[in-house]
C-alpha positions in Angstrom: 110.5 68.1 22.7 109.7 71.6 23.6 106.8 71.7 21.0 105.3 68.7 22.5 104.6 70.2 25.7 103.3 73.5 24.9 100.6 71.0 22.7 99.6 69.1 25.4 99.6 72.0 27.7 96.5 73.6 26.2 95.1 70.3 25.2 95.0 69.3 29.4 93.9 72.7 30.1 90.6 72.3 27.8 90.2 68.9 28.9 90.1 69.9 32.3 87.5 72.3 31.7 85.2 70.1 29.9 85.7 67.9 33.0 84.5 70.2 35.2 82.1 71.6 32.8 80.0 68.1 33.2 80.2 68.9 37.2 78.0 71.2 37.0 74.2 71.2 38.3 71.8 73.5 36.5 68.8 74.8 37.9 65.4 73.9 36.4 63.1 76.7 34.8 61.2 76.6 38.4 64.3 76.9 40.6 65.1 79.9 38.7 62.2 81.6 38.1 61.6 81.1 41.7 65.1 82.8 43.1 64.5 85.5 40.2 61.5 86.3 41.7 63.1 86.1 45.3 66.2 88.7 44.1 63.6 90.9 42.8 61.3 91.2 45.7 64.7 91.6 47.7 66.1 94.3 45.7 62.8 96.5 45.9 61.9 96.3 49.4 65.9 97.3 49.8 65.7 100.2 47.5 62.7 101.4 49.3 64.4 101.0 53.0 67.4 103.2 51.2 65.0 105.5 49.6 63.1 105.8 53.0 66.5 106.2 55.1 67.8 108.8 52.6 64.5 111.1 52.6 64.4 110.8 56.7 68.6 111.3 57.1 68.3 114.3 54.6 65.2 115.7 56.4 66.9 115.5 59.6 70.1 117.6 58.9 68.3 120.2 57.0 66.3 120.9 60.2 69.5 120.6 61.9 71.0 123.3 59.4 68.0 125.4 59.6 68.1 125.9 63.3 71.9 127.6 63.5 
């Protein structure tokens, strides 16, 4: 009896998966070249506002430094 429910076990597991496997909604080839794009622009103009913040923080303290 044992042997019957560790079979079925795995068996329900997988079928639950494929279940919610057919659930899901994938994006067409425009939708995700579109939010590509988007993340990319994103991620840029971030890394510049960082790089920008960095070079003016680090500007600021040595000044700070160099007047003691």
């Amino acid at each position: 009896m044992a042997d019957k429910q560790q079979v079925s076990k795995p068996r329900a597991w997988w079928e639950g998966v494929k279940a919610e496997w057919r659930k899901i909604i994938w994006p067409t080839r425009q939708d995700l070249a579109k939010k590509t794009g988007i993340v990319t622009i994103v991620s840029v103009v971030l890394g510049v506002i960082i790089a920008i913040l960095d070079f003016l923080i680090q500007n600021g303290i040595d000044r700070l430094l160099g007047l003691f």
